[in-house]
PALO-870943 format. One record per residue: residue number from 1; residue in three letters; chain; x negated, y, z negated of N, C-alpha, C, O, CB in turn. Coordinates in pm, 1 decimal, decimal comma. Each point is the difference from the previous one (the first is absolute). Glycine has a CB too. Layout:
N
+------+--------+-------+----------+----------+----------+----------+----------+----------+----------+----------+----------+----------+----------+----------+----------+----------+----------+
! fiba ! nudren ! guvex !      n.u !      n.v !      n.w !     ca.u !     ca.v !     ca.w !      c.u !      c.v !      c.w !      o.u !      o.v !      o.w !     cb.u !     cb.v !     cb.w !
+------+--------+-------+----------+----------+----------+----------+----------+----------+----------+----------+----------+----------+----------+----------+----------+----------+----------+
!  NUM !    ALA !     A !        X !        Y !        Z !        X !        Y !        Z !        X !        Y !        Z !        X !        Y !        Z !        X !        Y !        Z !
...
+------+--------+-------+----------+----------+----------+----------+----------+----------+----------+----------+----------+----------+----------+----------+----------+----------+----------+
***
This chain:
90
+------+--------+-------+----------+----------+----------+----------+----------+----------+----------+----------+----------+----------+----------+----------+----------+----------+----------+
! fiba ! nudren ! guvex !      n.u !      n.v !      n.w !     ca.u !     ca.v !     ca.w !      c.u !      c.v !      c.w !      o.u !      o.v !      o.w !     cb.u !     cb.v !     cb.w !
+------+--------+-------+----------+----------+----------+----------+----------+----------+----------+----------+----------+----------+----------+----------+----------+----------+----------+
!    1 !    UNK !     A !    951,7 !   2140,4 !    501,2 !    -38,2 !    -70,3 !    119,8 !     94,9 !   -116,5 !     26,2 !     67,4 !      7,5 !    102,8 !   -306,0 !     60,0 !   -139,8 !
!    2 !    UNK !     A !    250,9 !   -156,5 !    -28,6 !     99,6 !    -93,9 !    -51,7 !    167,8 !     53,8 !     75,7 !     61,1 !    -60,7 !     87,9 !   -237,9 !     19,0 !   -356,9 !
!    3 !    UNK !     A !    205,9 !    132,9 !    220,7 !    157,3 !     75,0 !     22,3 !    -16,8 !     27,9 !    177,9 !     78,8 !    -30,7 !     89,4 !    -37,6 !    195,6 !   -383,8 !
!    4 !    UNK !     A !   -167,9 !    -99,0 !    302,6 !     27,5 !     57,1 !    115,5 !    -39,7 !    -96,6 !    144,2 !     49,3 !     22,8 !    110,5 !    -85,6 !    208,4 !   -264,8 !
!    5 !    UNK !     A !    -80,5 !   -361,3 !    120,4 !     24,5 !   -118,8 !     83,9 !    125,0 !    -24,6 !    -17,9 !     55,6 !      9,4 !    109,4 !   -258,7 !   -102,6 !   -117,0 !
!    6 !    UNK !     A !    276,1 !     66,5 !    -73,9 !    128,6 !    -98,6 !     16,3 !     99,3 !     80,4 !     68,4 !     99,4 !    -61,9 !     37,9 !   -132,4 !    -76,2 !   -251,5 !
!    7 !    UNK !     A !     27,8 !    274,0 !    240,2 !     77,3 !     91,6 !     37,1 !     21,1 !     14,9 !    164,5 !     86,4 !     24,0 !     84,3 !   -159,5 !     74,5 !   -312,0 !
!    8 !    UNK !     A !    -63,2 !   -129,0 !    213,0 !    -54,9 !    -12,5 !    180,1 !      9,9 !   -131,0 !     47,1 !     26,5 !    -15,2 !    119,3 !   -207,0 !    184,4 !   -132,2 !
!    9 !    UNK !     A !    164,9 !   -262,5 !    -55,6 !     31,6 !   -128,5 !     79,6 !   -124,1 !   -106,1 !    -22,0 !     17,8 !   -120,4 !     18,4 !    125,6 !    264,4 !    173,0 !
!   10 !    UNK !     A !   -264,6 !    -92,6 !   -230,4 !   -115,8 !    -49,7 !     -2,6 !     20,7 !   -145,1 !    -99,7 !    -40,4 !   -105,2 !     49,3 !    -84,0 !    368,1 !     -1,1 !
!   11 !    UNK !     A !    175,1 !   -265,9 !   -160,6 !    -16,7 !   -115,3 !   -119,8 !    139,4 !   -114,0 !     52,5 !     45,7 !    -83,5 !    -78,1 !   -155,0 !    285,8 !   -175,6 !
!   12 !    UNK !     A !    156,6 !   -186,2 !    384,9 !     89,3 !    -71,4 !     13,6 !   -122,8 !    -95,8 !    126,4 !     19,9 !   -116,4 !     34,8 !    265,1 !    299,1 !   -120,9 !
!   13 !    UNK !     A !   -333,5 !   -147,8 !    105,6 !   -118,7 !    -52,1 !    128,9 !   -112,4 !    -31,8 !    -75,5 !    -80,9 !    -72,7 !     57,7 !    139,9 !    228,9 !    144,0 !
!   14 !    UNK !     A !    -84,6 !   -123,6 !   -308,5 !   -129,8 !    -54,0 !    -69,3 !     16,7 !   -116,2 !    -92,3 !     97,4 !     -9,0 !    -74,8 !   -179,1 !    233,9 !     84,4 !
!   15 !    UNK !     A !      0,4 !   -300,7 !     -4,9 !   -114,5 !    -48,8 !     31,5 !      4,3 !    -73,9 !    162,7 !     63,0 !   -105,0 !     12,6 !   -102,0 !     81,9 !   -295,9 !
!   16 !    UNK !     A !    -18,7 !     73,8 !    382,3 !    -20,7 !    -81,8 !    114,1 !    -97,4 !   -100,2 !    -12,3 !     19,9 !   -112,6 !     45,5 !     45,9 !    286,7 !     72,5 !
!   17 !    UNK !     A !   -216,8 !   -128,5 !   -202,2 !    -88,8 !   -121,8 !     18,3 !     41,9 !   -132,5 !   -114,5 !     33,4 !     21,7 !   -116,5 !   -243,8 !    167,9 !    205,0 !
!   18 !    UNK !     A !    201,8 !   -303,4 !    -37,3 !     48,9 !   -180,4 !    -86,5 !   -135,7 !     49,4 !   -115,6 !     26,6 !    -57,7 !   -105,4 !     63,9 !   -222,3 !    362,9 !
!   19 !    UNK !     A !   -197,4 !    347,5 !   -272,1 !   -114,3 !     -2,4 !    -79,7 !     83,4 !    113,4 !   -113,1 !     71,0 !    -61,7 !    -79,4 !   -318,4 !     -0,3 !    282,7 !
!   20 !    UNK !     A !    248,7 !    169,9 !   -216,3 !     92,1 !     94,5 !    -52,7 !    156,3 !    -39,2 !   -104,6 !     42,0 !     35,9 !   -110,0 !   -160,9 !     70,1 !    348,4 !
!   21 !    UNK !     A !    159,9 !   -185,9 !   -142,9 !    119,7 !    -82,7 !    -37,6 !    -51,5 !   -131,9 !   -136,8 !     40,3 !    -13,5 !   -115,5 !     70,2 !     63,0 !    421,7 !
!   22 !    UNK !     A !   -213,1 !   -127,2 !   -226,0 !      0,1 !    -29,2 !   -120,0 !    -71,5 !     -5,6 !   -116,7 !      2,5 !    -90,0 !    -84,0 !     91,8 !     32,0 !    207,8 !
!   23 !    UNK !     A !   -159,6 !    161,5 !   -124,5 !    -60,6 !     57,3 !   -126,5 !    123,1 !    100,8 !    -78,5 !    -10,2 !     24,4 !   -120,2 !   -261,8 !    -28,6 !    246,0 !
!   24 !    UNK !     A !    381,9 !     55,5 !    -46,8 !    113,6 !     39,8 !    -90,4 !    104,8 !   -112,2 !    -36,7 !     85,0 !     -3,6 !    -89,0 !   -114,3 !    230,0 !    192,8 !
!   25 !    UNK !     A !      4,6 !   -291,4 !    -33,0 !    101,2 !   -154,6 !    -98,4 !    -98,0 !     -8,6 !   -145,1 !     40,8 !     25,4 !   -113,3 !     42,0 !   -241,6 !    374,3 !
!   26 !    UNK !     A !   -230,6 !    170,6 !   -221,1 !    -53,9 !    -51,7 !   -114,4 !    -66,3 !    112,0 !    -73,4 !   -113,1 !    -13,5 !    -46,6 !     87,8 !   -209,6 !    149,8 !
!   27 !    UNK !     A !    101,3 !    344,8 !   -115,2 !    -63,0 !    105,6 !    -59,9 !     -3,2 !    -20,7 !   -173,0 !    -94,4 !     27,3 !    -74,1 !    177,1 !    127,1 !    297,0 !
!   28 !    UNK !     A !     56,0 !   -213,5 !   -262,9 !     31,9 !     20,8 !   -171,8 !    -80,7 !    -90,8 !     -2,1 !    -69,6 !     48,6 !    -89,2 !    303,2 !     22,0 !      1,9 !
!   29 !    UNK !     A !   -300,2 !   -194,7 !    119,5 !    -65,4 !   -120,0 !    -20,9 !   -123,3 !     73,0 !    -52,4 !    -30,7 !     11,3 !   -118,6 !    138,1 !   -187,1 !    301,5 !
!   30 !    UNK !     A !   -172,6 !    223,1 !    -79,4 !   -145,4 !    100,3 !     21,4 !      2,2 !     59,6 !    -90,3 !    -94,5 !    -21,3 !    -75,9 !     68,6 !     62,7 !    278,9 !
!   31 !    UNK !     A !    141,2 !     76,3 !   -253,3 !    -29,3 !     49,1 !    -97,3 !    -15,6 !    -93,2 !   -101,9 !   -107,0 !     -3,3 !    -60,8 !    196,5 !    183,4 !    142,1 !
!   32 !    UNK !     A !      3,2 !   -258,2 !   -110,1 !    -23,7 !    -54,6 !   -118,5 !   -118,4 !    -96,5 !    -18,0 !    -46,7 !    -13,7 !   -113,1 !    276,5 !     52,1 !     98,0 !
!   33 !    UNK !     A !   -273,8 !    -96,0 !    103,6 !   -117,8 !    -95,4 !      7,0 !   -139,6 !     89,6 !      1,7 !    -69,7 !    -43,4 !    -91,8 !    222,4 !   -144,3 !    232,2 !
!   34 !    UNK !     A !   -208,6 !    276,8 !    -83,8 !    -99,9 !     53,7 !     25,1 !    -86,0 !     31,6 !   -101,8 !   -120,6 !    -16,9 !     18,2 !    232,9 !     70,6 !    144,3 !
!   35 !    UNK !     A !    -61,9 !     -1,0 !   -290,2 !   -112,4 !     27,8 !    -91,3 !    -27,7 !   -107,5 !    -62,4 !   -116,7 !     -0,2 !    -39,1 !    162,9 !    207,8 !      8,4 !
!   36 !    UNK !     A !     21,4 !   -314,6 !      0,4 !    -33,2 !    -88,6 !    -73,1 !   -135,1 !   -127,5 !     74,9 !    -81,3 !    -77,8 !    -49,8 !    363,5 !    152,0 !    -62,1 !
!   37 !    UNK !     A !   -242,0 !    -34,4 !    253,7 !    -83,1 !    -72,5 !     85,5 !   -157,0 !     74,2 !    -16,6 !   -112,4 !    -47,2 !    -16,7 !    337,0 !    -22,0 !    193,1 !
!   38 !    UNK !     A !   -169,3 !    215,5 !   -162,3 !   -167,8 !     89,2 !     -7,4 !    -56,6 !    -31,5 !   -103,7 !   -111,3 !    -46,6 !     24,3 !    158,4 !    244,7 !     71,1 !
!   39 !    UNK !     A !    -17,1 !   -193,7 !   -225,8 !    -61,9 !    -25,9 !   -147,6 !    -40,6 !   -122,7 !     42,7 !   -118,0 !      6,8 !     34,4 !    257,4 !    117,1 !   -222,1 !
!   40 !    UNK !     A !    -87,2 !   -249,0 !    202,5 !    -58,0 !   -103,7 !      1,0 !   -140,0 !     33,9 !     82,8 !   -103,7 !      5,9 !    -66,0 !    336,7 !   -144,3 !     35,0 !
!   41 !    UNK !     A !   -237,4 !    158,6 !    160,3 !    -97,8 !     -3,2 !    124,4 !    -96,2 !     63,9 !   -103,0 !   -108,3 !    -53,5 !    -23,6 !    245,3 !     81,8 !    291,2 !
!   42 !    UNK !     A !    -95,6 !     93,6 !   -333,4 !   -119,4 !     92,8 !    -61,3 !    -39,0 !   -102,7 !   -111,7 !    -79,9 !     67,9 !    -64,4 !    169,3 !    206,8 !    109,2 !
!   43 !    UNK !     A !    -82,9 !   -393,3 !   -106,4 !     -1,1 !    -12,0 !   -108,3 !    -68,1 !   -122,4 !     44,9 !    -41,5 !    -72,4 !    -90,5 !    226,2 !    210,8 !    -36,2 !
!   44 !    UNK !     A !   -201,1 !   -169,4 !    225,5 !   -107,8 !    -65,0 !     93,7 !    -86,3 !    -15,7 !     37,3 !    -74,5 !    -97,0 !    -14,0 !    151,7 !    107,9 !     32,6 !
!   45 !    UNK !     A !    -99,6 !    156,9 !     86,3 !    -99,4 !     72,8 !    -14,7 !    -94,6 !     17,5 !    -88,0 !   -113,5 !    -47,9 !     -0,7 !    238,6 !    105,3 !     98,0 !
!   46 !    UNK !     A !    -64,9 !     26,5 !   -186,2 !    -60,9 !      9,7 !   -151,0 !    -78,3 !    -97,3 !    -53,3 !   -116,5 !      6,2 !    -39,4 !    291,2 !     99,3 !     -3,2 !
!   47 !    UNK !     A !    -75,2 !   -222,8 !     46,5 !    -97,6 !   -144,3 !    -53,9 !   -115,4 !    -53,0 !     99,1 !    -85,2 !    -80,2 !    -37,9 !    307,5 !    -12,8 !    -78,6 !
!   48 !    UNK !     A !   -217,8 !    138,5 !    230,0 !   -111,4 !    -19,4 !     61,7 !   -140,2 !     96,8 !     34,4 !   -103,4 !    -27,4 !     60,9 !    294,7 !   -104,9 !     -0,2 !
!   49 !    UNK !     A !   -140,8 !    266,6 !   -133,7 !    -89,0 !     93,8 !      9,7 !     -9,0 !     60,5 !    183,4 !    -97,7 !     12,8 !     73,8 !    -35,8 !   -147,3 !   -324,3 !
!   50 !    UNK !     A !    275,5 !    159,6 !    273,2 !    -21,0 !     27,0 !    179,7 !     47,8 !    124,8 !    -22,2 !    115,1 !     20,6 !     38,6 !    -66,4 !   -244,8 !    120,5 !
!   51 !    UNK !     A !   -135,2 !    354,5 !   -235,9 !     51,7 !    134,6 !      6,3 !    -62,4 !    101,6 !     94,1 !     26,1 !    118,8 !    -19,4 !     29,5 !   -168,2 !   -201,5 !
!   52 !    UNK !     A !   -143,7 !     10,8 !    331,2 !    -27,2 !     74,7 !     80,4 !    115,2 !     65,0 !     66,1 !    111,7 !    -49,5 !    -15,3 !   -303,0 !    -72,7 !     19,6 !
!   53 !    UNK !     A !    176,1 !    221,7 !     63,4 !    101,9 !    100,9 !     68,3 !     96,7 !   -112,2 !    143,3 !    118,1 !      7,0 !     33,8 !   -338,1 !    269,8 !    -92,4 !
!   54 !    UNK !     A !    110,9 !   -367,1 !    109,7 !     16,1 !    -63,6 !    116,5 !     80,9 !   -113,1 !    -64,0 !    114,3 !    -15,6 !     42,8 !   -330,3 !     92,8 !    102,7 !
!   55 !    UNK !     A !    167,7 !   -166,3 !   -252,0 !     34,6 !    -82,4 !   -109,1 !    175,9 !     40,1 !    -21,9 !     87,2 !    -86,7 !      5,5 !   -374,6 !     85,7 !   -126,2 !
!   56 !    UNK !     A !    318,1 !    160,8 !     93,5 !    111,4 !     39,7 !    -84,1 !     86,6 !    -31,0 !    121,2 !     94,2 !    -79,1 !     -4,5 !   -177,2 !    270,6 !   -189,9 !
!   57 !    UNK !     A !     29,2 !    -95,2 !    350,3 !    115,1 !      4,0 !    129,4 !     35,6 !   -149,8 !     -9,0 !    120,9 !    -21,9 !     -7,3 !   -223,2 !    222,0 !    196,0 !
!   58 !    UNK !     A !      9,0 !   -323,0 !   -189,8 !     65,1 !   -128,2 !     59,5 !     68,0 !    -26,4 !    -77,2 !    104,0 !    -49,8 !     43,2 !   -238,8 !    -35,3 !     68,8 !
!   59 !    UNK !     A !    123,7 !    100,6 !   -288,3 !    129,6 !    -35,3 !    -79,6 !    110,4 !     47,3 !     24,0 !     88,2 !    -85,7 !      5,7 !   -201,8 !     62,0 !   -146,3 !
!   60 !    UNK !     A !    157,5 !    163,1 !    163,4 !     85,4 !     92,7 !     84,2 !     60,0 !    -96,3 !    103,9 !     93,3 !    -74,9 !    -28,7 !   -240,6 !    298,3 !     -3,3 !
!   61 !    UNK !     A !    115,5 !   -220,8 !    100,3 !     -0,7 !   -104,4 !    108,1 !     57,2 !   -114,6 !    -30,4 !    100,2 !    -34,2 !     62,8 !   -279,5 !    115,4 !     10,2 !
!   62 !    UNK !     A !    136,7 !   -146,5 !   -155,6 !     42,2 !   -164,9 !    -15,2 !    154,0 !     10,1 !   -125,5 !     91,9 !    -78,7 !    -22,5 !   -426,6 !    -47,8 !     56,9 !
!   63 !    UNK !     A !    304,0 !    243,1 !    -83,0 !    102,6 !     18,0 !    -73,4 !    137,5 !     17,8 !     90,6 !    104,8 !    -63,8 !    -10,1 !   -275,4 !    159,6 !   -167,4 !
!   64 !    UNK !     A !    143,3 !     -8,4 !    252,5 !     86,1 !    110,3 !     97,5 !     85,6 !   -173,9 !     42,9 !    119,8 !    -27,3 !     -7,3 !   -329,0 !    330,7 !    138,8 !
!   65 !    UNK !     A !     72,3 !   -408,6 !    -80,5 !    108,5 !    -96,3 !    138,0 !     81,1 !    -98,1 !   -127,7 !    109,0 !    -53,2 !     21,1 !   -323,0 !      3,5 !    270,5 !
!   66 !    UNK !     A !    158,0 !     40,7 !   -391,5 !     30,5 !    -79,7 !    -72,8 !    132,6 !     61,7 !    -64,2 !     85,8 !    -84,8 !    -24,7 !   -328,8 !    -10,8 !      9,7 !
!   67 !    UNK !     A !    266,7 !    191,1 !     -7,9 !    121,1 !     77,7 !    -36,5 !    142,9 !    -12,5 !    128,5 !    117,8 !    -32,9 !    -14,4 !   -324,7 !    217,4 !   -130,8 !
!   68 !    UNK !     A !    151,0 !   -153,9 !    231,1 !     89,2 !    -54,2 !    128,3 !     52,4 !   -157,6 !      0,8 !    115,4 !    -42,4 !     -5,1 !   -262,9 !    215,7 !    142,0 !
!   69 !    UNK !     A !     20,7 !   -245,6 !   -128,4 !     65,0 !   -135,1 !    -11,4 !     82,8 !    -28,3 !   -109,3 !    106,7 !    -52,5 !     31,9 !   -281,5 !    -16,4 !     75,5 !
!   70 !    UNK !     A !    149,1 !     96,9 !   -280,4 !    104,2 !    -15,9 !    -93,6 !    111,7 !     47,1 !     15,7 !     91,2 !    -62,4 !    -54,4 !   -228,4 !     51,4 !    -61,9 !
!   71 !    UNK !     A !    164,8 !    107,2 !    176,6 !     88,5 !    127,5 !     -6,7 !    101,3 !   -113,9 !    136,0 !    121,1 !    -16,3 !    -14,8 !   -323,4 !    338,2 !    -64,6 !
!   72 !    UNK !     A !    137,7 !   -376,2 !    180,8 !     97,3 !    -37,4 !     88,8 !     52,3 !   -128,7 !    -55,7 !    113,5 !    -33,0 !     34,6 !   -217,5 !    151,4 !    163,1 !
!   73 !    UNK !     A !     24,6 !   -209,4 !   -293,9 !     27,0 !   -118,1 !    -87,3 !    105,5 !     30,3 !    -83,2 !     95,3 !    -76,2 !    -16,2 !   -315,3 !      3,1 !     17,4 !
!   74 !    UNK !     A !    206,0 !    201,2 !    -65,3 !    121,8 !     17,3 !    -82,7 !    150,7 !     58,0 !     -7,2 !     93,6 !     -0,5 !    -80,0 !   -283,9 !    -11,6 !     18,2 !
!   75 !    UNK !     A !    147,7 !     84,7 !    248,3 !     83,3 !     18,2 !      7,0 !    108,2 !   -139,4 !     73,9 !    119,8 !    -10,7 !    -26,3 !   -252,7 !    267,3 !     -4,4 !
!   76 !    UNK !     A !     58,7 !   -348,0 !    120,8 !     24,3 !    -81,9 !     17,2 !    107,6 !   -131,0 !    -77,7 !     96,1 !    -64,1 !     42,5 !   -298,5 !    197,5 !     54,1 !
!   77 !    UNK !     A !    133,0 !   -130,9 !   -220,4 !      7,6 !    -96,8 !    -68,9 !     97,5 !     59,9 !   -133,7 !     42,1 !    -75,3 !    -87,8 !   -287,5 !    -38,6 !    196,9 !
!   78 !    UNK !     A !    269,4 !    248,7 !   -106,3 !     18,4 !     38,8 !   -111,9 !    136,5 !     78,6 !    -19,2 !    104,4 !    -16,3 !    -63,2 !   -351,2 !      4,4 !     51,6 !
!   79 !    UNK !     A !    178,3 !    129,9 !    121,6 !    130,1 !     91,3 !     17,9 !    150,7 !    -58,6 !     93,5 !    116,2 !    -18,6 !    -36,2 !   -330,3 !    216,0 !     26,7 !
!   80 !    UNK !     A !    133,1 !   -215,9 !    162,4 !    126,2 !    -54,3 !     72,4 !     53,2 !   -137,1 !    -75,6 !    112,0 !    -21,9 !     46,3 !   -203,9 !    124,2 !    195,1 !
!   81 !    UNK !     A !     63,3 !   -187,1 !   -322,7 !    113,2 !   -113,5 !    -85,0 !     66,5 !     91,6 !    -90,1 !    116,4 !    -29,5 !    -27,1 !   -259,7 !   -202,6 !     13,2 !
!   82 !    UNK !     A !     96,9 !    333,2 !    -36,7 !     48,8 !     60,0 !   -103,0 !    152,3 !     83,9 !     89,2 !    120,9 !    -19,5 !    -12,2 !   -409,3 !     41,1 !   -154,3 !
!   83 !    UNK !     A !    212,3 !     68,8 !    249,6 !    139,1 !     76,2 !    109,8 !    125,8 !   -109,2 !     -2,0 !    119,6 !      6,1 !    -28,4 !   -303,3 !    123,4 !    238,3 !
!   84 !    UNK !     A !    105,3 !   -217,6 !   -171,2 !    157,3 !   -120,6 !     28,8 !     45,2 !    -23,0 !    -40,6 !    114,8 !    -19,3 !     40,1 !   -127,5 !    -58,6 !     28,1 !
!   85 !    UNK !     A !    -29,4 !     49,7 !   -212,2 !     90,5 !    -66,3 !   -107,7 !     52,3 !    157,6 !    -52,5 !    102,2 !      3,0 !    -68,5 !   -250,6 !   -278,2 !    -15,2 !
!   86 !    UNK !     A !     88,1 !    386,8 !    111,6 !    123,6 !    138,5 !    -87,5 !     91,3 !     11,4 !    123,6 !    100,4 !     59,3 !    -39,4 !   -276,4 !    137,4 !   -135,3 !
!   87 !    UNK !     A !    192,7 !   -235,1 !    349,6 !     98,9 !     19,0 !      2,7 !     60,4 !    -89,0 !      2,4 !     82,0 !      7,9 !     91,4 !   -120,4 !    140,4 !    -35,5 !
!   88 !    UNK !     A !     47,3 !   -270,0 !   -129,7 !    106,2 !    -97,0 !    -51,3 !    113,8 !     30,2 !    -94,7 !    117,4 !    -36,1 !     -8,1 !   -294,9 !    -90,0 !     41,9 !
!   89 !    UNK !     A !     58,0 !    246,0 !   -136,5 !    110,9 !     52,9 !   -103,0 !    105,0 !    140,6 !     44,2 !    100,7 !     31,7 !    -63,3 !   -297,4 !   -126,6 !   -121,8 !
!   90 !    UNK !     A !    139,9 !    172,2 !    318,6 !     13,3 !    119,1 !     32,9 !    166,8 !     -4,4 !     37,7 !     57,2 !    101,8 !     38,7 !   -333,7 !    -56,4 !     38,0 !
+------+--------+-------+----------+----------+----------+----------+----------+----------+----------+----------+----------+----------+----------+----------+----------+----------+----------+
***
């Protein structure tokens, strides 16, 4: 799929939506931030005894925005100083 968008023209025009865009800037952030954020939230939960089904979606939930916000903090704060200073050495 990959080969044959780029073949056609499609991955040279994508991403049009600013929402899309930047969840692929702060994608390596996300990955890397997200589980460590979920364990915590669950480990929360847990300590408060909130294991109903309705209980689990809002942790989901609070995990999910809370993973976004770290993820844009780190990439913020973390990655783009880091980019700059490797192409100093590049």
């Amino acid at each position: 799929m990959l080969y044959a968008s780029g073949k056609i023209g499609v991955l040279g025009r994508w991403p049009t939506s600013r929402l899309v865009a930047f969840f692929g800037r702060i994608s390596y952030s996300l990955f890397l931030i997200h589980f460590p954020v979920l364990v915590f939230v669950a480990a929360i939960w847990m300590q408060h005894d909130w294991t109903s089904p309705e209980a689990a979606m809002a942790g989901l939930i609070v995990a999910g925005a809370l993973s976004v916000c770290a993820a844009t903090l780190f990439y913020r704060f973390v990655e783009e100083p880091s980019m700059r200073v490797s192409r100093r050495f590049a």
